[in-house]
C-alpha positions in Angstrom: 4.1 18.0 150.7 1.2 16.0 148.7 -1.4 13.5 150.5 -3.7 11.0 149.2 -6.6 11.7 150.7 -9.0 8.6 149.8 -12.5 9.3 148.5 -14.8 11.4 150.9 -12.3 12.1 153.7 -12.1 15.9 152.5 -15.9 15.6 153.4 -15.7 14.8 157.0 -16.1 17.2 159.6 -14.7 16.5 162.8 -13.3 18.5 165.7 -10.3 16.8 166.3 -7.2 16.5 164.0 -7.1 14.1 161.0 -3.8 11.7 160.4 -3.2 11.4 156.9 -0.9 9.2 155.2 1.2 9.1 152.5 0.8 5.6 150.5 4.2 3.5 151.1 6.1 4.1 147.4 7.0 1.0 145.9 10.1 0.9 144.3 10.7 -1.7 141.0 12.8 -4.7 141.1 16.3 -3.3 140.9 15.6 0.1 141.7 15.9 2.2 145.3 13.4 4.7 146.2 15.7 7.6 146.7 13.6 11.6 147.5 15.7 13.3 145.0 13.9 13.8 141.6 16.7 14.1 139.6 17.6 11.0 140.4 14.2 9.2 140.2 14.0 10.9 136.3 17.6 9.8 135.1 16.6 6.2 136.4 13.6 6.1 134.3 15.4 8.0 131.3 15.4 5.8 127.7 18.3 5.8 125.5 17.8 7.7 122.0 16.0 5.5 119.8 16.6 5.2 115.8 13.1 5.7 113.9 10.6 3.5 114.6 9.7 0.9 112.8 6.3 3.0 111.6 8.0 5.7 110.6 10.2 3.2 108.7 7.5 1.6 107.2 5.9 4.7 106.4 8.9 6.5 104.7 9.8 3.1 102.3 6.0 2.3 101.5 7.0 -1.2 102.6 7.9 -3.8 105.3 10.8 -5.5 103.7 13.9 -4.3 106.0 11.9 -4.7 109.0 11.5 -8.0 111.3 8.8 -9.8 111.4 8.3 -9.1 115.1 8.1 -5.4 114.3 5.6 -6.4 111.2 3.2 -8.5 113.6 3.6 -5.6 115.8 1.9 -3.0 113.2 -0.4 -5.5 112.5 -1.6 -5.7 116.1 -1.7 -1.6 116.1 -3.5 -1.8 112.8 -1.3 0.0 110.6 -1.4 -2.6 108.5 -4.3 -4.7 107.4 -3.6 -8.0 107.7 -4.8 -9.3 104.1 -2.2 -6.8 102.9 0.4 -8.4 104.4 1.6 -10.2 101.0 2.1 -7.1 99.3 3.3 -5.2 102.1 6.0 -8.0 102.9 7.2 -8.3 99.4 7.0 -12.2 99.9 3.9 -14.0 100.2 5.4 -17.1 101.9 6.6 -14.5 104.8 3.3 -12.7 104.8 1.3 -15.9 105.1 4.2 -16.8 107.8 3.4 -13.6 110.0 -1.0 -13.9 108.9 -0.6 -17.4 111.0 1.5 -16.0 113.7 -1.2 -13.4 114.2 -4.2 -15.2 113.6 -3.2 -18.4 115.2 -0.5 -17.7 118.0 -2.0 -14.3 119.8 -5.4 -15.7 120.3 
């Protein structure tokens, strides 16, 4: 059984017994805390996922089949500078467009 011991407890010396508690778990909206690890890792399990819209970008050399949503997103993580975004968009109307957004609208 594991115990959170808070900071300096393992320090004390004392001749009588210590009661240590387990902190309460706290399960997320929608979900039951249930012992059973199985259980606990099939609730948290993700779906398979197609490539990613990096690898995507990285494979074609260019952000035209992607959303804008997953463009601003590589902007944000820097994978793409955002003064490229013209040439990287194929469009400069939509690069502008997504420059604004990220500039402007994430501030």
């Amino acid at each position: 059984m594991n115990y959170f011991f808070p900071s300096g407890l393992d320090q004390v010396e004392t001749s009588e017994p210590v009661s240590i508690r387990r902190p309460p778990q706290q399960a997320l909206p929608g979900m039951t805390t249930e012992s059973s690890t199985l259980t606990q890792r099939a609730r948290y399990a993700l779906p398979p996922q197609g490539p990613t819209s990096l690898a995507i970008y990285k494979a074609e050399g260019t952000a035209k089949n992607l959303t804008d949503e997953e463009i601003l997103e590589l902007v944000r993580d820097r994978h793409i500078p955002s003064h490229q975004l013209e040439k990287v968009c194929g469009d400069p109307e939509r690069g502008v467009a997504i420059r604004y957004v990220y500039y402007f609208h994430e501030v």
